[in-house]
C-alpha positions as CSV (number, residue, x, y, z in Angstrom):
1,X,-11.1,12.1,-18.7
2,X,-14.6,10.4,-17.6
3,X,-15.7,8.5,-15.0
4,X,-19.3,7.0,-16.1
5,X,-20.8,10.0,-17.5
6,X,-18.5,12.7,-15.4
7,X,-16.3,14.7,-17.8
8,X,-13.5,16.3,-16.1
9,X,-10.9,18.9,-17.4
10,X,-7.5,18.9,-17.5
11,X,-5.7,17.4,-15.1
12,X,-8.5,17.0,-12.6
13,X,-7.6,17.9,-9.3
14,X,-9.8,15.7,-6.4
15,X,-9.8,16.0,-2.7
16,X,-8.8,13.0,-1.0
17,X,-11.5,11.3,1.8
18,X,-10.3,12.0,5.0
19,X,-11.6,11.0,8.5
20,X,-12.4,14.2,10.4
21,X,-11.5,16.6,7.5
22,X,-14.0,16.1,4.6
23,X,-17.1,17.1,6.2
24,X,-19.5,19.5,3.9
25,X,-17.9,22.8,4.9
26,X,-14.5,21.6,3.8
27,X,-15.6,20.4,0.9
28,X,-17.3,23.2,-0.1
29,X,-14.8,25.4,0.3
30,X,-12.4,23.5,-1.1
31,X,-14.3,23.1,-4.8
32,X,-14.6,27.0,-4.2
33,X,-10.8,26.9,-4.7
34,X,-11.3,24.9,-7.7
35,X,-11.5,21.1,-6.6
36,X,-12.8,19.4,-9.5
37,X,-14.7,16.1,-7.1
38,X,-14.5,15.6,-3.9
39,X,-14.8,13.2,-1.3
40,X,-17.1,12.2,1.9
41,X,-15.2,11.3,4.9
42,X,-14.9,7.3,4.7
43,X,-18.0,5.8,6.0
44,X,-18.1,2.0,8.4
45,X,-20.3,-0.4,6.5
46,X,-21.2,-2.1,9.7
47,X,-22.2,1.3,11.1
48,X,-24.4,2.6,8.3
49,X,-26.3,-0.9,8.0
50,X,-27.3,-0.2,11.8
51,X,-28.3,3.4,10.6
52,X,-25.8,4.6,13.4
53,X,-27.4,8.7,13.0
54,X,-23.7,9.7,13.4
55,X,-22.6,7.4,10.4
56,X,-25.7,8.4,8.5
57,X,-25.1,12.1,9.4
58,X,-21.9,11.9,6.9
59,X,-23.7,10.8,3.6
60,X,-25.7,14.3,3.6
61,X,-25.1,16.2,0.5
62,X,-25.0,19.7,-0.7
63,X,-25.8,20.2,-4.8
64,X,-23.1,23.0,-4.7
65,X,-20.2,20.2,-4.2
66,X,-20.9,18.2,-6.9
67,X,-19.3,15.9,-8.8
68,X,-19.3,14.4,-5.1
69,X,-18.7,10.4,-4.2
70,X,-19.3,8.7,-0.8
71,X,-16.8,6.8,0.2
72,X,-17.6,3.2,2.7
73,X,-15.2,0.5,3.7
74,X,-15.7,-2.7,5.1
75,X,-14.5,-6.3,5.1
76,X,-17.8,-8.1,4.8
77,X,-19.8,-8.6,1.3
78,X,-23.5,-8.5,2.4
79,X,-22.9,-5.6,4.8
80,X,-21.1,-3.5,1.6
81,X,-23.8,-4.2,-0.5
82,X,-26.2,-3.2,1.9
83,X,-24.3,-0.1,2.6
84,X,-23.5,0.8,-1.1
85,X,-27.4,0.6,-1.6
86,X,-28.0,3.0,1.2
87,X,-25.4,5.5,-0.3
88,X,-27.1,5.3,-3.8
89,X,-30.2,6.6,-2.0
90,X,-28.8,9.7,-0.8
91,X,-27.6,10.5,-5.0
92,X,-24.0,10.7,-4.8
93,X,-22.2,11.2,-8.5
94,X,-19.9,8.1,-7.2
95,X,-19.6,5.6,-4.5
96,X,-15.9,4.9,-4.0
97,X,-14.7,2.1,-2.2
98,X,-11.9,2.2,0.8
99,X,-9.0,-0.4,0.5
100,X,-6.8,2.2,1.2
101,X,-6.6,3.0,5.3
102,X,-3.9,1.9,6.9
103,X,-4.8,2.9,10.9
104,X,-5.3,0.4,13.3
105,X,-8.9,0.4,14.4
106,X,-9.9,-0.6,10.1
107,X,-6.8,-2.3,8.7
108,X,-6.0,-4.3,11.6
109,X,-9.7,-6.3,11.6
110,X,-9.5,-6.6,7.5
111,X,-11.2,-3.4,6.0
112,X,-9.4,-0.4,4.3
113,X,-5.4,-1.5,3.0
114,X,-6.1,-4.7,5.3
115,X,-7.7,-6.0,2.3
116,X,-4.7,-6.2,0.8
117,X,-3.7,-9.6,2.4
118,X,-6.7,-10.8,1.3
119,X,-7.1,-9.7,-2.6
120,X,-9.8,-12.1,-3.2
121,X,-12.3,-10.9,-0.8
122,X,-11.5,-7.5,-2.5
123,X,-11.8,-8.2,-5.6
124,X,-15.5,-10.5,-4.8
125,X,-16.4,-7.4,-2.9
126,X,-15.9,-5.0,-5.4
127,X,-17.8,-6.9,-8.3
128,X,-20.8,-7.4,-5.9
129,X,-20.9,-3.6,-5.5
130,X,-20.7,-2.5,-8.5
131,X,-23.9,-5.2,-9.4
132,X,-25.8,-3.4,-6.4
133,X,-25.7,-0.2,-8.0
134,X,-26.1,1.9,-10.5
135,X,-23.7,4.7,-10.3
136,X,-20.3,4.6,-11.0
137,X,-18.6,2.4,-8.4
138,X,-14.4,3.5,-8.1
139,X,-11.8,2.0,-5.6
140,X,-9.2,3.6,-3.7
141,X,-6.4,1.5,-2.2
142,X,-2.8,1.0,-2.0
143,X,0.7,-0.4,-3.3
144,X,-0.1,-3.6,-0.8
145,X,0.6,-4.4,2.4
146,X,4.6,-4.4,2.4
147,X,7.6,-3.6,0.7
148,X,7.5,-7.5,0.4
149,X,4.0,-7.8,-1.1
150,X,3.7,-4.6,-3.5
151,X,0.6,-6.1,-5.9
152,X,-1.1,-3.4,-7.1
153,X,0.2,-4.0,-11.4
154,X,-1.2,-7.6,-11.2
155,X,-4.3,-6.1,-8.9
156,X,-5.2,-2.9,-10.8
157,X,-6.1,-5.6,-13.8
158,X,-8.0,-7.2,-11.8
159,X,-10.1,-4.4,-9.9
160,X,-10.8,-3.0,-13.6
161,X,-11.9,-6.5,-14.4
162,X,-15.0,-6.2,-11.8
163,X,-16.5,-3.5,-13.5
164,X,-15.0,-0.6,-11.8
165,X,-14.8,2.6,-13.5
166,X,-11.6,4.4,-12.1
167,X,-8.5,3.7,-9.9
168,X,-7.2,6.0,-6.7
169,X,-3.1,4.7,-5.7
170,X,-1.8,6.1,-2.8
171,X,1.9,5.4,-3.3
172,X,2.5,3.7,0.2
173,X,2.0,0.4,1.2
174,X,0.0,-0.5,4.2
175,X,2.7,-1.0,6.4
176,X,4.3,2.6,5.8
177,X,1.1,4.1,6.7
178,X,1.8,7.6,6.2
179,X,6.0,7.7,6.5
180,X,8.6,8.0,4.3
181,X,8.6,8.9,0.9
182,X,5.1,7.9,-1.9
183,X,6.0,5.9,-4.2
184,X,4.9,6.8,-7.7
185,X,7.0,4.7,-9.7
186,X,4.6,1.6,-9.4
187,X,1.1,4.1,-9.8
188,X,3.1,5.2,-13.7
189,X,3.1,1.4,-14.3
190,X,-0.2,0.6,-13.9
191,X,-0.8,3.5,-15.7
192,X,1.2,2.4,-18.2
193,X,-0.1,-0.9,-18.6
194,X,-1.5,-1.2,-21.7
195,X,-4.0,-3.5,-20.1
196,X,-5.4,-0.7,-18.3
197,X,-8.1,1.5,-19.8
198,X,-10.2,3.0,-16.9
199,X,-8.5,6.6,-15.3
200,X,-5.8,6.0,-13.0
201,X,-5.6,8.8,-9.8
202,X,-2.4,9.4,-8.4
203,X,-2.2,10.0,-4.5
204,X,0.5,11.1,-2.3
205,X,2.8,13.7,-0.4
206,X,0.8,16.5,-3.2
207,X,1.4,19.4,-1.3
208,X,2.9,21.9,-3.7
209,X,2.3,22.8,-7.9
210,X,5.4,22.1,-8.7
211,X,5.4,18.3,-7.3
212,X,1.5,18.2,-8.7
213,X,3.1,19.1,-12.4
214,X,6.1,16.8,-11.7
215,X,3.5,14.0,-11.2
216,X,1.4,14.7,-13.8
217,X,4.4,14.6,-16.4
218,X,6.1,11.8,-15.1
219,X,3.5,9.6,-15.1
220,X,0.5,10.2,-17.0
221,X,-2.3,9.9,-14.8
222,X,-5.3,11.2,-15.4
223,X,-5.7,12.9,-12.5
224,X,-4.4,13.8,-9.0
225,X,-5.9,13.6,-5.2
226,X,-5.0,16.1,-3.4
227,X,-5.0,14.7,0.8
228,X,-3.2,16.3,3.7
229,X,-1.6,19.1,1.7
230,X,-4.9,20.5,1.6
231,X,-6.3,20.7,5.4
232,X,-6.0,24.0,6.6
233,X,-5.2,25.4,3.0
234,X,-8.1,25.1,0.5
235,X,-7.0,27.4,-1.7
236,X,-3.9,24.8,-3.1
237,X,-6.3,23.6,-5.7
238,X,-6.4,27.0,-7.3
239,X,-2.8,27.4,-6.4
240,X,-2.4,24.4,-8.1
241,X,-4.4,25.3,-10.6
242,X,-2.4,28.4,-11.8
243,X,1.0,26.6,-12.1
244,X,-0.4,24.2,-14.2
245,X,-1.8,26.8,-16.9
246,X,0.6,29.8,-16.6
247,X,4.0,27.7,-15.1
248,X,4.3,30.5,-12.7
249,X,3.1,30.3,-9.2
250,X,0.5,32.8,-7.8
251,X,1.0,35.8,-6.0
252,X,0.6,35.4,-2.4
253,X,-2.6,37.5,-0.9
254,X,-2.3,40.2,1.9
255,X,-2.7,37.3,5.1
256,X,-6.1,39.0,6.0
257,X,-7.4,37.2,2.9
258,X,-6.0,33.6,4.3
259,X,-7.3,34.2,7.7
260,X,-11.0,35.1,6.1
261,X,-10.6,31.5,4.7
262,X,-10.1,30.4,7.6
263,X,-13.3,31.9,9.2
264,X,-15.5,31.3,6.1
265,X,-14.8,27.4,6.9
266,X,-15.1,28.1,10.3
267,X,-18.7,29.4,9.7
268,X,-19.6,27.2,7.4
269,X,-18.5,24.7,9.5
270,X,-21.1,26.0,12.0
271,X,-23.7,26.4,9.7
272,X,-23.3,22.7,8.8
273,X,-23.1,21.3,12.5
274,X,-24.3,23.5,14.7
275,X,-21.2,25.4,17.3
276,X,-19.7,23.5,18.9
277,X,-20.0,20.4,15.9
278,X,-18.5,23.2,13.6
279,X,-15.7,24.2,15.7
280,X,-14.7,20.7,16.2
281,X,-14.5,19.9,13.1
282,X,-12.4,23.1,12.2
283,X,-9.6,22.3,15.1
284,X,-8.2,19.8,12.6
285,X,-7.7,22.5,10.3
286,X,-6.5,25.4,12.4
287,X,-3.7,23.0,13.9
288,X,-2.5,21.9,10.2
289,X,-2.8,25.2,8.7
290,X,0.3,26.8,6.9
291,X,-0.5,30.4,8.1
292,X,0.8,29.6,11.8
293,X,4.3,28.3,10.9
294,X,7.2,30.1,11.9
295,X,5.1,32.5,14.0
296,X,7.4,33.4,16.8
297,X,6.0,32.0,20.6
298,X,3.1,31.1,19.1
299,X,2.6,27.7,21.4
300,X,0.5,30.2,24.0
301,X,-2.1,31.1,21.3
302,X,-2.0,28.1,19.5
303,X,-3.6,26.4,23.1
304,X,-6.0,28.7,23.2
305,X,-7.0,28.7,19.6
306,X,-7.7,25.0,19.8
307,X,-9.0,25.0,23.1
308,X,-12.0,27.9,22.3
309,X,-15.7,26.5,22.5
310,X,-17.4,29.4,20.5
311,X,-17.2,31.5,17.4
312,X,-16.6,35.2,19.0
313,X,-13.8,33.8,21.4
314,X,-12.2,31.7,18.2
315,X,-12.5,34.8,16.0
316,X,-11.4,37.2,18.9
317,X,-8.0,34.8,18.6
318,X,-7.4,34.3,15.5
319,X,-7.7,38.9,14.7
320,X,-5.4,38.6,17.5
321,X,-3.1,36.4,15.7
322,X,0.6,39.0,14.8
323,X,0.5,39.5,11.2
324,X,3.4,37.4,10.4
325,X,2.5,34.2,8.4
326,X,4.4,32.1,6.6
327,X,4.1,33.7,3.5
């Protein structure tokens, strides 16, 4: 599989963009583990074009994460061309473009999966982007807005049609936001399609190897993204990984091993954003982690893990922690 001039493996495993999870410790750590691209946190148009420093902040770049792409979203076409050019200047591998999220605050005024009620503007929007720039542009978006308005065969043909040079499907329409069951009937038939000839990346509920394989053989694409399955658990991509070479999944580690994962992040997190920056940005992953479930009364520590404003207390905590994890 390629996108541009990016050769990938085997079934490629990429980390999703997430807001407040994809910062440059997380990725790091999580092509450490074997991810084989991953993504910025998505990244406002409007904001960057302002040169918001917080905005800006997210397009920094480390040469150990690459193949890396910067994701932006946005609903108007001046503004994403402005902001794709911006991107380019920082030297991502890729610049993907969000017509995927579904929350409120970018969906509701048009951007992200709101697009999908408006599949013109999309589609105008994607072709000016990919004329703005020179790296390979990709999209990431969704099944469509409802269960009444599921588009994406007709508008996979079309999105390849502007020039793009790979497809992300999360399996959920807009309107499901993140419930239920993905969908990955309709991502095999655009796959499928004999129409289509860029790579198609499946997206959604990936969160063990066996449903990765499952997905992989039942529909063909050419490779996976790998979201919420992965915050506070890194290591599923060489999990992952394993089960798809050997068909046997890993041996669990002794859980001091998992809770040095944990504080690597934590540090590098630090390292990245300064102390209090780093340990914000690692509260996401702490509270999704694995390792905590099915602790017993763990409610107490679980408070004051999330609560803790600097490294010694948060360390002090977590060696604190019983050794009991879900493994």
């Amino acid at each position: 599989m390629k996108i541009g001039k990016i050769e990938f493996s085997d079934n490629p495993l990429f980390l999703a963009p997430m807001e407040d999870v994809t910062d440059m410790g997380f990725r790091l750590m999580c092509k450490r583990f074997g991810a084989d691209m991953v993504y910025t946190e998505f990244v406002s148009s409007d904001a960057l074009i302002r040169r918001v420093n917080k905005t800006e902040a997210k397009l920094a770049i480390s040469e150990r994460e690459r193949p890396v792409a910067i994701q932006i979203y946005g609903r108007e076409v001046d503004a994403m061309v402005e902001a794709a050019r911006i991107c380019e200047e920082y030297n991502p591998d890729i610049l993907d473009i969000n017509f995927g999220c579904p929350v409120k605050k970018v969906a509701g005024k048009g951007a992200g999966s709101g697009m999908m009620r408006t599949p013109e503007l999309m589609l105008e929007i994607t072709r000016e982007v990919v004329k703005a720039v020179k790296i390979p542009v990709t999209v990431k978006t969704r099944l469509g807005w409802d269960n009444d308005s599921k588009i994406i065969v007709e508008l996979a043909e079309q999105l390849q049609d502007t020039g793009i040079q790979a497809l992300t499907i999360h399996g959920r329409t807009r309107s499901q936001m993140y419930t239920g069951e993905a969908d990955w009937s309709l991502i095999a038939k655009v796959k499928n399609n004999a129409r289509m000839y860029i790579p198609i990346i499946g997206n959604g509920d990936i969160n063990t190897p066996e449903i990765c394989k499952q997905r992989f053989n039942e529909t063909g694409v050419d490779a996976v993204m790998i979201g919420r399955g992965s915050i506070g658990a890194p290591w599923i991509f060489e999990e992952i990984k394993h089960y798809l070479k050997t068909g046997q999944k890993s041996k669990s580690k002794p859980s001091e091993w998992y809770m040095g994962i944990l504080k690597d992040m934590i540090s590098e997190n630090i390292a990245n954003a300064g102390e209090r920056g780093g340990i914000l940005h690692s509260r996401r992953h702490l509270a999704a982690s694995p390792l905590f479930k099915g602790i017993d009364d763990f409610k107490k520590t679980r408070i004051s893990m999330l609560r803790a404003d600097n490294k010694d207390e948060l360390f002090k905590i977590l060696d604190e922690i019983p050794d009991k994890f879900w493994r």
